[in-house]
Biotite code that builds the C-alpha atoms (Angstrom):
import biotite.structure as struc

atoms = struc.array([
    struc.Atom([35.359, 29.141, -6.104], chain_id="A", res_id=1, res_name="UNK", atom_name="CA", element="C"),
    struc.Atom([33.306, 32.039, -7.900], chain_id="A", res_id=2, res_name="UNK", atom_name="CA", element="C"),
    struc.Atom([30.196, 31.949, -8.358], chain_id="A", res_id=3, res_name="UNK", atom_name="CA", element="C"),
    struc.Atom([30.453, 30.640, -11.724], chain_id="A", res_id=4, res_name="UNK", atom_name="CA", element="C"),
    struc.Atom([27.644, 28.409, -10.777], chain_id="A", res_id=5, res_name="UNK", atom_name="CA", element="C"),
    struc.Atom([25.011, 30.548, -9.496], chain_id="A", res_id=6, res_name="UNK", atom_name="CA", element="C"),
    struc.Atom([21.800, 29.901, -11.430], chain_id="A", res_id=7, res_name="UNK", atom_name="CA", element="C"),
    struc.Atom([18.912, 32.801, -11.022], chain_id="A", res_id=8, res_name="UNK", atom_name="CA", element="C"),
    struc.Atom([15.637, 32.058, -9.799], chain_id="A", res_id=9, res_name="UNK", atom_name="CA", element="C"),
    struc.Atom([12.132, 33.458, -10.039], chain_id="A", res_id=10, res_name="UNK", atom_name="CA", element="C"),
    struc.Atom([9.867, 33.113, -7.199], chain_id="A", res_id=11, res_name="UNK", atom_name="CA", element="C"),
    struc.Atom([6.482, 34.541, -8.381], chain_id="A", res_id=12, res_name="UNK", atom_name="CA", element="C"),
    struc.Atom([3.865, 34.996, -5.554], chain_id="A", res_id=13, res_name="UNK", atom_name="CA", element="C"),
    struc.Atom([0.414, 34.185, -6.111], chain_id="A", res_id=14, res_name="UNK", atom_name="CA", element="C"),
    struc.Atom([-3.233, 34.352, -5.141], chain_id="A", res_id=15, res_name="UNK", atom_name="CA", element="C"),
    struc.Atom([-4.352, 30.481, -4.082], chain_id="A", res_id=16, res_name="UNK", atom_name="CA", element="C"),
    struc.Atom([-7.091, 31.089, -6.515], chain_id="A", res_id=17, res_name="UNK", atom_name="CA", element="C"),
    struc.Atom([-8.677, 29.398, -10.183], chain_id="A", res_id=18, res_name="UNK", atom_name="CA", element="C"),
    struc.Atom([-6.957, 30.689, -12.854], chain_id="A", res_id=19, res_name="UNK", atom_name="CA", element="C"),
    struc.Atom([-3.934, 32.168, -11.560], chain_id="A", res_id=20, res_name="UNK", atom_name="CA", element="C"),
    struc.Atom([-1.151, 29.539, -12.440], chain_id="A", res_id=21, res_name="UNK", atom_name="CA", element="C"),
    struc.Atom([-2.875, 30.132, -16.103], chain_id="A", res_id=22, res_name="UNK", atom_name="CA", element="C"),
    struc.Atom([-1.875, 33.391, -16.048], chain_id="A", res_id=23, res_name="UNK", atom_name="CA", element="C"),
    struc.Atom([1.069, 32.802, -14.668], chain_id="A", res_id=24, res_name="UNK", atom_name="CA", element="C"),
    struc.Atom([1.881, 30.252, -17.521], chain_id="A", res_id=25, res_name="UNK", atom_name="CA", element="C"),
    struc.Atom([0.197, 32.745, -20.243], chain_id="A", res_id=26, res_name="UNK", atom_name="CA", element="C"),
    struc.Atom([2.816, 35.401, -19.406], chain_id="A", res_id=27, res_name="UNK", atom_name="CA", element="C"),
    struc.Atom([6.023, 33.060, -19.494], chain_id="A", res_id=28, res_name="UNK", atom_name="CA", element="C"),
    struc.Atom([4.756, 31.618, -23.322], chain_id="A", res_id=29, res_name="UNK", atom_name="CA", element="C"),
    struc.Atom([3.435, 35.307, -24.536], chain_id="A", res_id=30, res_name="UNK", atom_name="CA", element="C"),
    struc.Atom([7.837, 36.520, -23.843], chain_id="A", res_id=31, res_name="UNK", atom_name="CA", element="C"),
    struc.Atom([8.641, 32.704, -25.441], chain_id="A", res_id=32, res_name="UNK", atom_name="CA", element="C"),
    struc.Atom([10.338, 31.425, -21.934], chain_id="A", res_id=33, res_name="UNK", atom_name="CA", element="C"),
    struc.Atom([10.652, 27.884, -21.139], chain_id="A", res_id=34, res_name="UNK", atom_name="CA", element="C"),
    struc.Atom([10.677, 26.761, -18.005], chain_id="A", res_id=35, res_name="UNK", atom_name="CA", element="C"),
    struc.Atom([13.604, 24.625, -17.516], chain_id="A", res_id=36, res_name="UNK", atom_name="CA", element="C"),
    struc.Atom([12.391, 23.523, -13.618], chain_id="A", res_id=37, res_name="UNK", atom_name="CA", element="C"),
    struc.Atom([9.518, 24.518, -11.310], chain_id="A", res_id=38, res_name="UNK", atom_name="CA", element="C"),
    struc.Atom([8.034, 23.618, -8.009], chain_id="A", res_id=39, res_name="UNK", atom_name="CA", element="C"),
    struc.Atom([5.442, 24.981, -5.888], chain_id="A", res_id=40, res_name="UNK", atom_name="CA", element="C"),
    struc.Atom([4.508, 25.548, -3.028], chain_id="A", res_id=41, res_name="UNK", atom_name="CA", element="C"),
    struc.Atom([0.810, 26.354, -1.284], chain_id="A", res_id=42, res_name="UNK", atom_name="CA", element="C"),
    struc.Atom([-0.695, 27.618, 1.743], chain_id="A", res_id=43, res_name="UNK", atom_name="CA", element="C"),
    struc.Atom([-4.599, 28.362, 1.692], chain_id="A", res_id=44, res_name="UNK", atom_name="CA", element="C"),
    struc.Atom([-4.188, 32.154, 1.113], chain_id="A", res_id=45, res_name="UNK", atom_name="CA", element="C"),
    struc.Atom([-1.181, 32.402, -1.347], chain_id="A", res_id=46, res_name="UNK", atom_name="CA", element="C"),
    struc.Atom([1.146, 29.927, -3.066], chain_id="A", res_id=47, res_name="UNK", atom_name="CA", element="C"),
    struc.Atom([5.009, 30.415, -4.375], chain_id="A", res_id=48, res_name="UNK", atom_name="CA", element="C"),
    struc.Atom([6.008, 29.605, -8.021], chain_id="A", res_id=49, res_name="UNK", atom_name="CA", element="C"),
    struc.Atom([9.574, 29.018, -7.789], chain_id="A", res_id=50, res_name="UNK", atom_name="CA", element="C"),
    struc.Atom([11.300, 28.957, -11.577], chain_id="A", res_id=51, res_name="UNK", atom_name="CA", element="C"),
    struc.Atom([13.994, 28.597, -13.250], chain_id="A", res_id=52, res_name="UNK", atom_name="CA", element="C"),
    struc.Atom([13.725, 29.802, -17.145], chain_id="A", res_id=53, res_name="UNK", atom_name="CA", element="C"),
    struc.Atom([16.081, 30.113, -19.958], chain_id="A", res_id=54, res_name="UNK", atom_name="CA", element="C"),
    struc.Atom([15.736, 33.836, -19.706], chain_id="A", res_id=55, res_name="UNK", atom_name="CA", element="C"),
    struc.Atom([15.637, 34.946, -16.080], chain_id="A", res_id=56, res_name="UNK", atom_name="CA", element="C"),
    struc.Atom([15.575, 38.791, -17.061], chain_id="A", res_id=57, res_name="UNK", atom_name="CA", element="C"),
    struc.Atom([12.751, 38.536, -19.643], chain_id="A", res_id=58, res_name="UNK", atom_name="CA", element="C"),
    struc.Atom([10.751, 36.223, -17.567], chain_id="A", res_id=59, res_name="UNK", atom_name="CA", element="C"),
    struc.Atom([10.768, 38.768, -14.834], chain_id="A", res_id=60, res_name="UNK", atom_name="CA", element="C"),
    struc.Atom([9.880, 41.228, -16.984], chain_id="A", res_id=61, res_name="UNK", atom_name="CA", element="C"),
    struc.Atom([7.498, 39.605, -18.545], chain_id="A", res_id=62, res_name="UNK", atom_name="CA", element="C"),
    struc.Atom([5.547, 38.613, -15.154], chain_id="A", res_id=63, res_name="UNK", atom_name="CA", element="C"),
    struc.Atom([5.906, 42.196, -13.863], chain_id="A", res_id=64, res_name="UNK", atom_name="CA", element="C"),
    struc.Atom([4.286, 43.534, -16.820], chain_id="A", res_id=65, res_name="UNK", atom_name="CA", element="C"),
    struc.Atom([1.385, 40.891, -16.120], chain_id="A", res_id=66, res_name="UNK", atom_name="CA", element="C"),
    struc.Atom([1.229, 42.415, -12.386], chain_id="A", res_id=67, res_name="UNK", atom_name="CA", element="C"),
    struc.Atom([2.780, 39.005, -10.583], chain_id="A", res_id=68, res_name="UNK", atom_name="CA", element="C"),
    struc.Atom([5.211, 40.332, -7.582], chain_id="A", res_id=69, res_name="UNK", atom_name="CA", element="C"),
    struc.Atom([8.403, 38.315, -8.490], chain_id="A", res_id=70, res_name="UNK", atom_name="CA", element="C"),
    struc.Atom([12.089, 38.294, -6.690], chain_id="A", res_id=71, res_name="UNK", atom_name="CA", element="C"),
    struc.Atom([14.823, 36.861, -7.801], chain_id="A", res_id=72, res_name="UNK", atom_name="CA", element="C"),
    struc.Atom([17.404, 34.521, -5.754], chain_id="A", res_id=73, res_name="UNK", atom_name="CA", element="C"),
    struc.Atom([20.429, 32.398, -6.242], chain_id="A", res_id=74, res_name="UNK", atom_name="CA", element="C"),
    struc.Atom([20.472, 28.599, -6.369], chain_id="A", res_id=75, res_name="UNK", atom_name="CA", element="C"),
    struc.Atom([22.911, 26.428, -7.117], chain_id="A", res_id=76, res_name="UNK", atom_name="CA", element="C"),
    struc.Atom([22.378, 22.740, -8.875], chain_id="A", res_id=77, res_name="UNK", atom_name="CA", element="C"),
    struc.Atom([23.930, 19.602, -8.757], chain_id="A", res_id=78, res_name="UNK", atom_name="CA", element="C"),
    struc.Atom([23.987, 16.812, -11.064], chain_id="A", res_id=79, res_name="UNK", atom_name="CA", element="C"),
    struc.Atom([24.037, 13.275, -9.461], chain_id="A", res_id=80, res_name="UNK", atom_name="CA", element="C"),
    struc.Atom([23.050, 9.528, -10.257], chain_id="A", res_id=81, res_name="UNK", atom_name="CA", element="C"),
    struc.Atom([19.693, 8.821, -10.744], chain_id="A", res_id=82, res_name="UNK", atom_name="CA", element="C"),
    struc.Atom([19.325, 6.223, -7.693], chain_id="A", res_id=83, res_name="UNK", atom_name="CA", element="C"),
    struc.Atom([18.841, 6.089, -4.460], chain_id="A", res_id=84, res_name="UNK", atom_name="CA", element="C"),
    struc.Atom([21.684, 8.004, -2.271], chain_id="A", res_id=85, res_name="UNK", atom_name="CA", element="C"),
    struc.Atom([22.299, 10.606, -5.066], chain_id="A", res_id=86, res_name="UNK", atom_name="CA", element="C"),
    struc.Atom([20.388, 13.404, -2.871], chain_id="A", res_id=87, res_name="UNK", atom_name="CA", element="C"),
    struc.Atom([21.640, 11.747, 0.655], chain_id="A", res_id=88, res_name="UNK", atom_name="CA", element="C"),
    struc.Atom([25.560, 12.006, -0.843], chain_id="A", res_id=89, res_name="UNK", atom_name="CA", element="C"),
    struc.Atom([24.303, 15.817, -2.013], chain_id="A", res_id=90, res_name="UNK", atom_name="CA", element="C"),
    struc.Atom([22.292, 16.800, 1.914], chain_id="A", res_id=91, res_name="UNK", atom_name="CA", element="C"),
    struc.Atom([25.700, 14.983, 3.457], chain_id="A", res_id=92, res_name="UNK", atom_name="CA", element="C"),
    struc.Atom([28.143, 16.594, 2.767], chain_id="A", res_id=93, res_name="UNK", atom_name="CA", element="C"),
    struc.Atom([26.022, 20.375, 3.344], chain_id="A", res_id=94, res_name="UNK", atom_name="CA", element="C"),
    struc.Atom([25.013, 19.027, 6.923], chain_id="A", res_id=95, res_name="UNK", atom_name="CA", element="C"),
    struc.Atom([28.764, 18.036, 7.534], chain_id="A", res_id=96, res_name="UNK", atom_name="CA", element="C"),
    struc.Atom([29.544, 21.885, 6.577], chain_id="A", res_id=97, res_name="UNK", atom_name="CA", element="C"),
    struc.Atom([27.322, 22.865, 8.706], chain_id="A", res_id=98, res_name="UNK", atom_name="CA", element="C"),
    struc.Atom([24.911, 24.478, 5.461], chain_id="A", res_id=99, res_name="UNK", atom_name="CA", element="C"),
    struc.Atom([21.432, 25.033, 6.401], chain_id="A", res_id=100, res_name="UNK", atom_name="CA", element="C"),
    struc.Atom([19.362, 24.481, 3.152], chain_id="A", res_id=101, res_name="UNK", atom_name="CA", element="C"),
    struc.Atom([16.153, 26.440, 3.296], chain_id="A", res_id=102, res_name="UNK", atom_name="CA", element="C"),
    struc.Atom([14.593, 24.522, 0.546], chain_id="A", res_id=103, res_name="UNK", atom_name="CA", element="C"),
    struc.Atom([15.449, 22.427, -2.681], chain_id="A", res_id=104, res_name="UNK", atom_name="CA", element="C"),
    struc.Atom([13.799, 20.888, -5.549], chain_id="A", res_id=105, res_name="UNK", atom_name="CA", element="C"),
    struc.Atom([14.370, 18.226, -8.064], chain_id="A", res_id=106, res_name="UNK", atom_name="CA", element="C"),
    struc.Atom([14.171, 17.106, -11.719], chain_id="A", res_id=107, res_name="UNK", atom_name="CA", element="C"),
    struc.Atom([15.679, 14.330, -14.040], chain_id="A", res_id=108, res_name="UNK", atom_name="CA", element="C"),
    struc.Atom([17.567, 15.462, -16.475], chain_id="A", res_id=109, res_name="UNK", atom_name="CA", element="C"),
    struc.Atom([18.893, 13.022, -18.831], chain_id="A", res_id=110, res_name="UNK", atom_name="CA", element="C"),
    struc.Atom([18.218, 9.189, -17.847], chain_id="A", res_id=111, res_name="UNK", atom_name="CA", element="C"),
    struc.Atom([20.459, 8.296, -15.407], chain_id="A", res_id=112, res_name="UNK", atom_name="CA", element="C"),
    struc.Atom([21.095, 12.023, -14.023], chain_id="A", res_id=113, res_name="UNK", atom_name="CA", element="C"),
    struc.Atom([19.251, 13.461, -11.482], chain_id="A", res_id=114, res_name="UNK", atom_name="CA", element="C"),
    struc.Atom([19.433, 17.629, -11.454], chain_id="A", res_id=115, res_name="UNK", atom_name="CA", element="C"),
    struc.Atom([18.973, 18.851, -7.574], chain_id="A", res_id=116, res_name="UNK", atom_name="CA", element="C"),
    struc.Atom([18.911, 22.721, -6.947], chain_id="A", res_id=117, res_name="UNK", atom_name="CA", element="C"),
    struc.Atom([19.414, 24.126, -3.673], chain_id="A", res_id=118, res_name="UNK", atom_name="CA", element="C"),
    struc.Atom([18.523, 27.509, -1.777], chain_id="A", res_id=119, res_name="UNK", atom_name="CA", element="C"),
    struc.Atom([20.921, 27.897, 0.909], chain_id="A", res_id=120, res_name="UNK", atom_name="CA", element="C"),
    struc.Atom([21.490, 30.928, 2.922], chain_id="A", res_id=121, res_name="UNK", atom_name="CA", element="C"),
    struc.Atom([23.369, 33.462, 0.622], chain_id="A", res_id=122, res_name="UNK", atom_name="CA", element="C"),
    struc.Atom([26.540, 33.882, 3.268], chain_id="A", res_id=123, res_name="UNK", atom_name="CA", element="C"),
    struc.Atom([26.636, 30.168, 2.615], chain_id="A", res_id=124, res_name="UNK", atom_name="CA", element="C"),
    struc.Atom([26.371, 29.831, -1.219], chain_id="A", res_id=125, res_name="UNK", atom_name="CA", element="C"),
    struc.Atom([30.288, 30.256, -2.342], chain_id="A", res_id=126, res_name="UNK", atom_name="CA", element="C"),
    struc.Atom([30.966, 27.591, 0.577], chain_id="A", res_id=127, res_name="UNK", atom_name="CA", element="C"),
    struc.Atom([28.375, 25.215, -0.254], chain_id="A", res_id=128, res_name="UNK", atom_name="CA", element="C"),
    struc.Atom([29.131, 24.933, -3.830], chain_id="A", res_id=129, res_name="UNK", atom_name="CA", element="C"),
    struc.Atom([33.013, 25.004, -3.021], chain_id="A", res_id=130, res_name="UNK", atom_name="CA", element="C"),
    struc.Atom([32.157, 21.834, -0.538], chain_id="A", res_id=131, res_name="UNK", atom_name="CA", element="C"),
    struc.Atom([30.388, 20.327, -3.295], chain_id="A", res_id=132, res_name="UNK", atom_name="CA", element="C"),
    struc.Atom([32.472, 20.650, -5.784], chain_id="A", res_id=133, res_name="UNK", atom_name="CA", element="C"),
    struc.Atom([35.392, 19.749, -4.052], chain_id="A", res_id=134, res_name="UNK", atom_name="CA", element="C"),
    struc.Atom([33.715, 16.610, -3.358], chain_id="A", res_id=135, res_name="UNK", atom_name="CA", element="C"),
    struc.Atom([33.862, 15.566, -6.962], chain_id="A", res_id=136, res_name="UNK", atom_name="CA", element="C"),
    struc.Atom([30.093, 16.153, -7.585], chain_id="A", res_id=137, res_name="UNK", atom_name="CA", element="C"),
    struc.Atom([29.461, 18.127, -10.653], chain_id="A", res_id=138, res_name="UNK", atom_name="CA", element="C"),
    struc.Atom([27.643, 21.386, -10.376], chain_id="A", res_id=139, res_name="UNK", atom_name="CA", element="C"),
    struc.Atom([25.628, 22.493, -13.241], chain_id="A", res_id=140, res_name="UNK", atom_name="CA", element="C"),
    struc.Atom([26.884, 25.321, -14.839], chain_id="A", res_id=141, res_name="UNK", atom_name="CA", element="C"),
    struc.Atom([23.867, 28.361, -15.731], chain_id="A", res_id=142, res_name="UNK", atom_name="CA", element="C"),
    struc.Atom([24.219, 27.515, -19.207], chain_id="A", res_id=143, res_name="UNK", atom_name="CA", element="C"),
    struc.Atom([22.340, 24.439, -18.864], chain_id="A", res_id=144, res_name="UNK", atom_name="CA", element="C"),
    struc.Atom([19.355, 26.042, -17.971], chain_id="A", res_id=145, res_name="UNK", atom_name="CA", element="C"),
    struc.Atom([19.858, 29.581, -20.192], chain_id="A", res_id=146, res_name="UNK", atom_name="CA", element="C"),
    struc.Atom([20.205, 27.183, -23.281], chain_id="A", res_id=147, res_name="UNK", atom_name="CA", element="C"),
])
């Protein structure tokens, strides 16, 4: 498998301070991005925006311009039932490949699909997504988000 199905991320680094995520959010809509998924996470000194827009390369732009440190990673998604066991099935079959995720989020997407993306070590990705999709689950091409 190719990596057909890589989908880029932005992880955008921020102050933990008032008004940051504003400008954060001011930048994206001032280069007309939408944000097609986000999470978050926090310590008490800094916090990590991870995104994933419908125009990675003028998003990053964008932020630069605004002074935000941003790098960009692969991810994969997947697209599974919206019930319970649809991220179990997903996390199985990576643990039984012996696929260390370092971190994943999750949306719904329409109403009874669930969209799950996945940061796995980059040696790892092809093999992951091959595992995956050789399972029958359907990964979501980039186009879905880039839309």
């Amino acid at each position: 498998m190719t990596k057909k199905y890589t989908v880029k991320q932005l992880s955008v680094f921020l102050e933990n301070r008032k008004g940051r995520l504003l400008e954060v959010t001011e930048a994206i809509t001032g280069a007309e991005i939408n944000i097609r998924a986000l999470a978050m996470a926090e310590s008490a000194e800094f916090g990590i925006l991870r995104l994933v827009v419908n125009n990675p390369e003028k998003a990053r732009s964008a932020l630069s311009a605004g002074g935000f440190t941003v790098a960009e990673q692969d991810v994969f998604a997947v697209e599974v039932n919206d019930e319970p066991g649809g991220f179990h099935k997903v996390v199985k079959i990576l643990a039984g490949e012996d696929i260390n995720v370092e971190y994943t989020y999750a949306f719904v997407g329409e109403s009874s699909k669930a969209v799950l993306i996945f940061k796995v070590p980059e040696d790892e990705h092809v093999r992951a997504m091959t595992a995956l999709d050789n399972s029958g689950l359907k990964l979501v091409e980039p186009m879905f988000f880039y839309s």
